[in-house]
DOBA-603650 format. One line per 4 residues: number of its first residue (from 1); for each residue x, y, z of N, C-alpha, C, O. Coordinates in Angstrom, 1 decimal, padded with zeros to 4 digits. Layout:
NUM> X/Y/Z/X/Y/Z/X/Y/Z/X/Y/Z  ...
This chain:
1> 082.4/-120.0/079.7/081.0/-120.1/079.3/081.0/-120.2/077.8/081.6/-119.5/077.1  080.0/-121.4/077.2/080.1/-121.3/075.8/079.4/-120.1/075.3/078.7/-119.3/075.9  079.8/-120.2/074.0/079.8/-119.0/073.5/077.9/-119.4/072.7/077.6/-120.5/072.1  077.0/-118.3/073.0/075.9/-118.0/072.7/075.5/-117.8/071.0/075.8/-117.0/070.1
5> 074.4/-119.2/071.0/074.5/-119.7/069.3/073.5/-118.0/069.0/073.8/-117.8/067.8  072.9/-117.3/069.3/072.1/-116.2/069.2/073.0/-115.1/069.0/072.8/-114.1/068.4  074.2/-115.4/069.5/075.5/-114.3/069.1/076.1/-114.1/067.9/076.8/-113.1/067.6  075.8/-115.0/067.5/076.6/-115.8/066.3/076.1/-114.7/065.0/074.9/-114.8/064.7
9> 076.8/-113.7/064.4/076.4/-113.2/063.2/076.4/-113.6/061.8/077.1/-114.6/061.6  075.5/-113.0/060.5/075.8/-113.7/059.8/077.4/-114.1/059.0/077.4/-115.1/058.2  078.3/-113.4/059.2/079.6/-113.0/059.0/079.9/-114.4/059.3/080.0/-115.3/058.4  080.0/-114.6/060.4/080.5/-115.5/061.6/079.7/-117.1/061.2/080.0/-118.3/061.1
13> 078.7/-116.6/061.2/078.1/-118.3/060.4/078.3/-118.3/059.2/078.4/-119.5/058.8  078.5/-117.5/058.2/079.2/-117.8/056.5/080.6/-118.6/056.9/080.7/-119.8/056.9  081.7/-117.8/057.4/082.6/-118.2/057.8/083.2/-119.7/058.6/084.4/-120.0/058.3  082.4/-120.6/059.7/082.3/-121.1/059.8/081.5/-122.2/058.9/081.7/-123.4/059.1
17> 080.4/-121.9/057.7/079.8/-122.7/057.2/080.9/-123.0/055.9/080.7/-124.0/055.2  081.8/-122.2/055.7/082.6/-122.2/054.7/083.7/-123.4/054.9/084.1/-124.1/054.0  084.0/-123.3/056.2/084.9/-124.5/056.5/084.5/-125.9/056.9/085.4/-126.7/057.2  083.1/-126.2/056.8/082.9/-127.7/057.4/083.2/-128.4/055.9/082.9/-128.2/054.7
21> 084.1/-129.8/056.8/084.1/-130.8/056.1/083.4/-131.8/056.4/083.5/-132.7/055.5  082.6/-132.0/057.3/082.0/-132.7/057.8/080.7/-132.6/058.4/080.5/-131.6/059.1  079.8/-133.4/058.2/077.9/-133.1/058.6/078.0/-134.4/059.7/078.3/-135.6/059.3  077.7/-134.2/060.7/077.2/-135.3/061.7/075.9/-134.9/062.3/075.5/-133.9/062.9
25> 075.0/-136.4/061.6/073.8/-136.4/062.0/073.4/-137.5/063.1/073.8/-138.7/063.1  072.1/-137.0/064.2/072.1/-138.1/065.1/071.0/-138.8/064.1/070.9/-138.3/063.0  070.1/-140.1/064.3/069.4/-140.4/063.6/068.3/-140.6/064.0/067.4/-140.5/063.1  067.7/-141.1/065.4/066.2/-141.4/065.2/066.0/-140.0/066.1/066.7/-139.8/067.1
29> 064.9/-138.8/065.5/065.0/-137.6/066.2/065.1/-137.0/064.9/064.1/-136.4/064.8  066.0/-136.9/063.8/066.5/-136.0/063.3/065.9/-136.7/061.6/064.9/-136.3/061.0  067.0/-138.0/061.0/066.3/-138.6/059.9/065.6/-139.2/060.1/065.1/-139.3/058.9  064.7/-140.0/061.0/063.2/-140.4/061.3/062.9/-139.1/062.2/063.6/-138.1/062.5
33> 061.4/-139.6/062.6/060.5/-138.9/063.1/060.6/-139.2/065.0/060.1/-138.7/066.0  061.6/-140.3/064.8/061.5/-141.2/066.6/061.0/-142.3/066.6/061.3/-143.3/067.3  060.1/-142.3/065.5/059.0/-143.9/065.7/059.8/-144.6/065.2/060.4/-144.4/064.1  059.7/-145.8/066.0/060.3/-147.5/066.0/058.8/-148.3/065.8/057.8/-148.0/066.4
37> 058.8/-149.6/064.3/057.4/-150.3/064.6/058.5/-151.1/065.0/059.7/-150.9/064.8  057.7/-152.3/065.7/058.3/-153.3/066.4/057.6/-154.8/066.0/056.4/-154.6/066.0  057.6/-155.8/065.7/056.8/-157.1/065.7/057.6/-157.8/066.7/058.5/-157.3/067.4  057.2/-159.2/066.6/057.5/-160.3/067.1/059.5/-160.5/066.9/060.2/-161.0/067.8
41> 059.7/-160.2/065.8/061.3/-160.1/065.8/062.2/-159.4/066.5/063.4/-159.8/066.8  061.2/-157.6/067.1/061.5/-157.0/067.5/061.7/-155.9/066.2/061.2/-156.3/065.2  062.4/-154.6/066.2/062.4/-153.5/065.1/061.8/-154.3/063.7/062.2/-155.4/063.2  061.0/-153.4/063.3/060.6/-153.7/062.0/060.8/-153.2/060.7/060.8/-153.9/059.6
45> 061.0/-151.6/060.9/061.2/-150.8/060.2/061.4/-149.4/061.1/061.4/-149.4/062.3  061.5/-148.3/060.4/061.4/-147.0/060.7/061.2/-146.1/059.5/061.5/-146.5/058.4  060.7/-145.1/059.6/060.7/-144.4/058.2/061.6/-142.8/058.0/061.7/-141.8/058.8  062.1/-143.0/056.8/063.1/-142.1/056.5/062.7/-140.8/055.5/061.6/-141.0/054.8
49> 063.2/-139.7/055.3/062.9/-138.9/054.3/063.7/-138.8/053.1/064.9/-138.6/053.2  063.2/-138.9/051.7/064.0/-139.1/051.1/064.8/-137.6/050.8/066.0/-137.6/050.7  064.1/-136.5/050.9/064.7/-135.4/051.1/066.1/-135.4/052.0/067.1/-134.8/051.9  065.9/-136.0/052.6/067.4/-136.0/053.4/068.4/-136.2/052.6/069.5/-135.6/052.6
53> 067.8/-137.8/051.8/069.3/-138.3/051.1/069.2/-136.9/050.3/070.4/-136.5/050.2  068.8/-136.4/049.9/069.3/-135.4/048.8/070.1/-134.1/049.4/070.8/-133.3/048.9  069.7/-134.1/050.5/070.6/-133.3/051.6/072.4/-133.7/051.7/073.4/-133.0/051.9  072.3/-135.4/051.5/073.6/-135.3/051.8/074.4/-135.4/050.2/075.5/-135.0/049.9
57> 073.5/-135.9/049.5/074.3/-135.6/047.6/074.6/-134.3/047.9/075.8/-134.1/048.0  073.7/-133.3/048.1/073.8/-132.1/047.7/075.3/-132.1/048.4/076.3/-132.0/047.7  075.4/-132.2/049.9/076.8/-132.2/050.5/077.9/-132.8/050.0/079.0/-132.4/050.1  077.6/-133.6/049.5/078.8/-134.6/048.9/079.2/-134.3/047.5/080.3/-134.6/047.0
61> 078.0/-133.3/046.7/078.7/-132.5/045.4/079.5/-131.3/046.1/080.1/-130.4/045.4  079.5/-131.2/047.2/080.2/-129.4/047.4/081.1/-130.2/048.4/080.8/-130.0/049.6  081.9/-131.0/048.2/082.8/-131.5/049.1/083.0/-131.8/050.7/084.0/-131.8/051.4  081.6/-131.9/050.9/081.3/-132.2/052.4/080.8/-133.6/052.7/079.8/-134.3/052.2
65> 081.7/-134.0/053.6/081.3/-135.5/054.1/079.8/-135.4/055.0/079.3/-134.4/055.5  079.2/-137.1/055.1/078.1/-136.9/056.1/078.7/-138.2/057.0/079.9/-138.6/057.0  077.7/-138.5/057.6/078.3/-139.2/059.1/076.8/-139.6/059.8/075.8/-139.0/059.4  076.7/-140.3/060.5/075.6/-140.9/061.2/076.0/-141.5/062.3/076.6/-142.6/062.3
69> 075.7/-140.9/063.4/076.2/-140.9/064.8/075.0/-141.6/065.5/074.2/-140.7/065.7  074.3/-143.0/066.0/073.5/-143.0/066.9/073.7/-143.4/068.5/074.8/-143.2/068.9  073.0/-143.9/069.2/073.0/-145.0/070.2/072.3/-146.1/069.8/071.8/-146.8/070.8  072.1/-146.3/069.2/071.0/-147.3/068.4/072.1/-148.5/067.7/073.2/-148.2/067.2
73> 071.5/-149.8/067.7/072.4/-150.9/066.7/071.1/-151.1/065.8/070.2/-152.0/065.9  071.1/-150.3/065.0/069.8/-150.3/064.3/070.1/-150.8/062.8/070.8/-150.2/061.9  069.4/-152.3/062.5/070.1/-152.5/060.7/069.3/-151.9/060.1/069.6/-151.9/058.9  068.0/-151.0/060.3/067.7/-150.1/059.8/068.7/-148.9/059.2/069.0/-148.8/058.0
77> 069.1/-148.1/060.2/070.4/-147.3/059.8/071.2/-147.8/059.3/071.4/-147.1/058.3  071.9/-148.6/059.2/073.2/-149.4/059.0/072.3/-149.3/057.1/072.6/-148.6/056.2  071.4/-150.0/057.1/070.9/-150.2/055.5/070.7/-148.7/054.8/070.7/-148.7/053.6  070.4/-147.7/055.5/069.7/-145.9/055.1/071.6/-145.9/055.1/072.0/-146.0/053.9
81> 072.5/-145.8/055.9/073.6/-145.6/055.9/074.3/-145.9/054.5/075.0/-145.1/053.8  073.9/-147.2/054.1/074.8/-148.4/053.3/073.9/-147.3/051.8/074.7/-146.6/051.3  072.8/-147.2/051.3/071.8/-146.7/050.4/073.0/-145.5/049.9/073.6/-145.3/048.8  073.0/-144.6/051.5/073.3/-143.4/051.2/074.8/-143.0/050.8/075.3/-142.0/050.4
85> 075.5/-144.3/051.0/076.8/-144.2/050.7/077.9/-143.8/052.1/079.1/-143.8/052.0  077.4/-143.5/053.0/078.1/-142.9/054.3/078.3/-143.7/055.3/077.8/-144.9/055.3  079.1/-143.3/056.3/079.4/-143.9/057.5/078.5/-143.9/058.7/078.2/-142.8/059.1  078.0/-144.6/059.3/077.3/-145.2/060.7/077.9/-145.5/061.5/078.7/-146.4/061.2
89> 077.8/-144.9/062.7/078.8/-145.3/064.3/077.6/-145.5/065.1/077.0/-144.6/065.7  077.2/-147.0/064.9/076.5/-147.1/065.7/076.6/-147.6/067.0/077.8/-147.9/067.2  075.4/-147.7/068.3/075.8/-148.0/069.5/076.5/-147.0/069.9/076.6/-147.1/071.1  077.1/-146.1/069.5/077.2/-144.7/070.5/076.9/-144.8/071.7/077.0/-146.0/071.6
93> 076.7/-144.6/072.8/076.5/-144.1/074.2/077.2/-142.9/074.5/076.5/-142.1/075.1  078.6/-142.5/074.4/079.4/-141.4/074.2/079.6/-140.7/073.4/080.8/-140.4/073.1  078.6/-140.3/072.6/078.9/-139.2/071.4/080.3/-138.6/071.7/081.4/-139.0/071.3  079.9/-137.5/072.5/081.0/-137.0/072.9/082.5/-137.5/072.7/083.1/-137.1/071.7
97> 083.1/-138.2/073.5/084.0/-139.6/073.6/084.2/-139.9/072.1/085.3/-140.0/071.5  082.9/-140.1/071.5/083.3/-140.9/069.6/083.3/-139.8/068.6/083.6/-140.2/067.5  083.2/-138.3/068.9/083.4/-137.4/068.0/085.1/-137.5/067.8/085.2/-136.5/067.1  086.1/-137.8/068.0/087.3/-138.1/068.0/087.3/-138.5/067.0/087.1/-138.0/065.8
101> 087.5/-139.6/067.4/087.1/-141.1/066.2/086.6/-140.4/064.5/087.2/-140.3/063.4  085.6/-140.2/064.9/085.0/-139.6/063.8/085.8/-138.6/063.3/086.0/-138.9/062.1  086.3/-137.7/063.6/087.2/-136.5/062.8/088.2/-137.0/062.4/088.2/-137.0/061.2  089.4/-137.7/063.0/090.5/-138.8/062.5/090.0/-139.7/061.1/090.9/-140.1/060.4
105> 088.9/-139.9/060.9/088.4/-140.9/060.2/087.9/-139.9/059.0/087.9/-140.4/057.9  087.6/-138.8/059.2/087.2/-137.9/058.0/088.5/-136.7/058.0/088.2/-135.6/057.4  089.4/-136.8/058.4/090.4/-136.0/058.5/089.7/-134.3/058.5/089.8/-133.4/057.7  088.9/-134.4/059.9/088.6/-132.7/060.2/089.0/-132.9/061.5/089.5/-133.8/062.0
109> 088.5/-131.6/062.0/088.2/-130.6/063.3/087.4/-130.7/063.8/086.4/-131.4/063.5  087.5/-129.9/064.8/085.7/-129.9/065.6/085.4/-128.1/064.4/084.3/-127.9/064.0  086.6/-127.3/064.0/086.1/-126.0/063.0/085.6/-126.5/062.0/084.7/-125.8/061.6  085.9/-127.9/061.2/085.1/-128.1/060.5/084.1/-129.0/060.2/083.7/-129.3/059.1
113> 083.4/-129.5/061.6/082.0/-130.1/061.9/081.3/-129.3/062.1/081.3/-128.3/062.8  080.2/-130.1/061.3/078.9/-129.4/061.6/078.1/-130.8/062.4/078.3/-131.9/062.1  077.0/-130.4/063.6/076.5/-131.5/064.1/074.9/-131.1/064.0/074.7/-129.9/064.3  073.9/-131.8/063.6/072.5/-131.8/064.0/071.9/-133.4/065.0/072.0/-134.6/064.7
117> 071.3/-132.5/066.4/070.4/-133.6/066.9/069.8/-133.4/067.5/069.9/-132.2/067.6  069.0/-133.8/068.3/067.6/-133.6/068.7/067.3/-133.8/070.1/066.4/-133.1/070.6  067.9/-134.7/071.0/067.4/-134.7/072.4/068.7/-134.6/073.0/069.8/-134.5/072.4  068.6/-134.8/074.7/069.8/-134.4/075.7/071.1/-135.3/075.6/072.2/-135.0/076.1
121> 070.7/-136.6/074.8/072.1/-137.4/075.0/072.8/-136.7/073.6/073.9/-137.2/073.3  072.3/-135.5/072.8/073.3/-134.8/072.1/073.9/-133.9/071.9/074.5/-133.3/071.0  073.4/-133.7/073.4/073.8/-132.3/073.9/076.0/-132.1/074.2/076.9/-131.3/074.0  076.1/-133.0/074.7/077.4/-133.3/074.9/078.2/-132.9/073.9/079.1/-132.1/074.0
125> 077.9/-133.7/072.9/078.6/-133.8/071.2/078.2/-132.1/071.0/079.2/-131.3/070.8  076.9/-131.7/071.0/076.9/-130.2/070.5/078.1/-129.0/071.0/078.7/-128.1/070.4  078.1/-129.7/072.4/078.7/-128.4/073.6/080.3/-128.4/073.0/081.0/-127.4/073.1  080.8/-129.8/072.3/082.3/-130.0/071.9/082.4/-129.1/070.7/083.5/-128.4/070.6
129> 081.5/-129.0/069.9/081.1/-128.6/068.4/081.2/-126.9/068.4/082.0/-126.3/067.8  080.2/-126.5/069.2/079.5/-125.0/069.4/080.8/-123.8/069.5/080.6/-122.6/069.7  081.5/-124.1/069.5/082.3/-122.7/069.9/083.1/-122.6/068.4/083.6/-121.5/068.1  083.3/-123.7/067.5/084.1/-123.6/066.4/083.5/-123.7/065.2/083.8/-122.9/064.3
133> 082.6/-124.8/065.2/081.6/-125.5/064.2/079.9/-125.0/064.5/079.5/-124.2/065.3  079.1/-125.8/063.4/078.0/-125.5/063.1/077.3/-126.5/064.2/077.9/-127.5/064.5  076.2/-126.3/064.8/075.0/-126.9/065.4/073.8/-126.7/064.7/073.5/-125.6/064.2  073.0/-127.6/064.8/071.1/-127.6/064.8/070.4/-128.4/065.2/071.1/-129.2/065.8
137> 069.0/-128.8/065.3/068.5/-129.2/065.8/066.9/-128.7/064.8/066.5/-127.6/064.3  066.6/-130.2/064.8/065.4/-130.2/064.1/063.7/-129.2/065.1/063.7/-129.1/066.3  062.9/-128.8/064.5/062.0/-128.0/065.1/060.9/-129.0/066.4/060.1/-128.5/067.3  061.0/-129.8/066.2/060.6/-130.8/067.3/061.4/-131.2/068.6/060.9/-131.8/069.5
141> 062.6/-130.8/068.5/064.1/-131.5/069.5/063.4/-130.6/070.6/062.5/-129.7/070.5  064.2/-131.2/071.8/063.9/-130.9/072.8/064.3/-129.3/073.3/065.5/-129.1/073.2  063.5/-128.0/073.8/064.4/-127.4/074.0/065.7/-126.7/074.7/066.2/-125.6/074.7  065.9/-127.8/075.2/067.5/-127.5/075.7/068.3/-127.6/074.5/069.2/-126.9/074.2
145> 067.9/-128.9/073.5/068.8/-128.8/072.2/068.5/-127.7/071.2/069.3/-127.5/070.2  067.4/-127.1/071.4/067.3/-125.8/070.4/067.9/-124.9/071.1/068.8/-124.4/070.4  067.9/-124.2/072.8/068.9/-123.5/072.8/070.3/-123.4/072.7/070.8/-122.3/072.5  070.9/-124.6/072.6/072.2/-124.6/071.7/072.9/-124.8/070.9/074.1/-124.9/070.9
149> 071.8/-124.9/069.9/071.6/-124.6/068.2/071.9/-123.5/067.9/071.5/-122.7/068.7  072.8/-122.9/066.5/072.7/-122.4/065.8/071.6/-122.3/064.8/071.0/-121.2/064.7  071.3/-122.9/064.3/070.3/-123.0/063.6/069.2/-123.9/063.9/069.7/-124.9/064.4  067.9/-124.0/063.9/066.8/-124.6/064.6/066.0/-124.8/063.4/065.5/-123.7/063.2
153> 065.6/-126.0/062.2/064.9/-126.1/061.2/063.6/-125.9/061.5/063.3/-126.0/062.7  062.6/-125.5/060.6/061.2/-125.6/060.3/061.0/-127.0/060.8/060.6/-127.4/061.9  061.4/-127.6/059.8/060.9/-129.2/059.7/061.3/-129.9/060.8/062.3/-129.6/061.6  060.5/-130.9/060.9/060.2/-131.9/062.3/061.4/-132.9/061.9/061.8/-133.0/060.8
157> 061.9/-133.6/062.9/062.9/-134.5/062.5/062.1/-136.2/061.4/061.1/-136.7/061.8  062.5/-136.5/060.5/062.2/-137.5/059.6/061.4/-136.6/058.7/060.9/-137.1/057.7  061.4/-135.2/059.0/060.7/-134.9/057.3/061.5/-133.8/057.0/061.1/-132.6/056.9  062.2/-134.0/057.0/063.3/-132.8/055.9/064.0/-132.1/056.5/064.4/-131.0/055.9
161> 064.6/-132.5/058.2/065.2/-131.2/059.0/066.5/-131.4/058.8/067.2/-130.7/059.4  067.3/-132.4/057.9/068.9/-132.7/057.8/068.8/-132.1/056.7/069.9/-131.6/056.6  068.1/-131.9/055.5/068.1/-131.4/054.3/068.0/-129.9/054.6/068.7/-129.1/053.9  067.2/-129.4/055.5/067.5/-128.0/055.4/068.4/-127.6/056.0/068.9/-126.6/055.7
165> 068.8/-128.3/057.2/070.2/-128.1/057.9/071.2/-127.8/056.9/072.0/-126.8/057.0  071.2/-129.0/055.6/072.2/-128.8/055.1/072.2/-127.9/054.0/073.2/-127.3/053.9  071.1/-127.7/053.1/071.2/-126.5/053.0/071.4/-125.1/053.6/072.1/-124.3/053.0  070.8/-124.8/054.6/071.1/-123.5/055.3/072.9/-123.4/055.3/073.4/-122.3/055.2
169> 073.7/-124.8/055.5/075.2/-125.0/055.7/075.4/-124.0/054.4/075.8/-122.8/054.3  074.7/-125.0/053.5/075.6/-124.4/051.7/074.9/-122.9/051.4/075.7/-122.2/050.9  073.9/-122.4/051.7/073.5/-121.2/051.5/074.7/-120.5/052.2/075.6/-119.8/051.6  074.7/-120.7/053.4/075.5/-119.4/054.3/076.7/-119.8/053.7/077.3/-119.1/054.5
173> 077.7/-120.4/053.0/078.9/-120.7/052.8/079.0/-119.8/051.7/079.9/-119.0/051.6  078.0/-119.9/050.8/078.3/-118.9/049.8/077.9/-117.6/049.7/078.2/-116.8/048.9  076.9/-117.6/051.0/076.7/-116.3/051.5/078.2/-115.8/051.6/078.0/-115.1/052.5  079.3/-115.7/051.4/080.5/-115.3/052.1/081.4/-114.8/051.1/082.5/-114.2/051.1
177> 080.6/-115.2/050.0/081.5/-114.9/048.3/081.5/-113.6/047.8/082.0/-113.3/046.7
């Protein structure tokens, strides 16, 4: 039975927040809001928070990598990706399956990932995560992905819930000092 993110003390989340090398974010849910505009070409845009990018500087001065996990072949992301300086796995369908990949590629763990995302196809990727590493889920995600969050943001996905995710990471890490 996994182990119960409500179990989790502060001890036990310093400790774990202390070791991630790695932030994996899903993207539409989490850095947007969900909304796709669409025209005649098809995708038009999406809208992003810039608060986030500063979520992942902030990560990237305290030696933590970010990551962008979707199911989406979105050149939206691919361009928020390319801006932000990080990696995009897009077309996902197996989170799960591509969280491998992804740690080989950042040379971590599942102890030192942290994952945030928002509805049931990220549930998989969480359930690999949750017993070693950090979970969240923005305050809008569905609640099956808030119950197996660690941490559950204020903020709605596309307005600031990867930036506080990642803050809450760097707070509790030096909570530990």
């Amino acid at each position: 039975m996994p182990l119960s993110p409500t179990r989790l003390g502060e001890a036990e989340i310093g400790k774990r927040a202390a070791a991630i090398r790695i932030v994996i974010t899903d993207c539409d849910g989490v850095l947007t809001d969900g909304g796709v505009y669409y025209g005649p070409e098809g995708e038009v845009m999406k809208r992003f928070s810039i608060r986030d990018g500063m979520g992942v500087e902030r990560l990237r001065n305290a030696g933590i990598a970010t990551a962008i996990m979707s199911g989406e072949r979105s050149p939206s992301i691919q361009k928020r990706a390319e801006k932000l300086s990080i990696r995009a796995y897009l077309g996902v369908k197996d989170k799960a399956g591509e969280l491998a990949q992804i740690l080989t590629d950042h040379g971590a763990d599942l102890a030192n990932t942290a994952f945030i995302g928002d509805d049931v196809n990220d549930s998989s990727v969480m359930g690999r995560i949750l017993e070693s590493g950090l979970v969240g889920c923005p305050s809008d995600g569905f609640l099956e992905v808030q119950a197996r969050s660690h941490y559950v943001t204020k903020s709605p996905g596309g307005h600031g819930a990867f930036r506080e995710f990642a803050e809450w990471i760097l707070q509790s890490r030096f909570s530990t000092l």
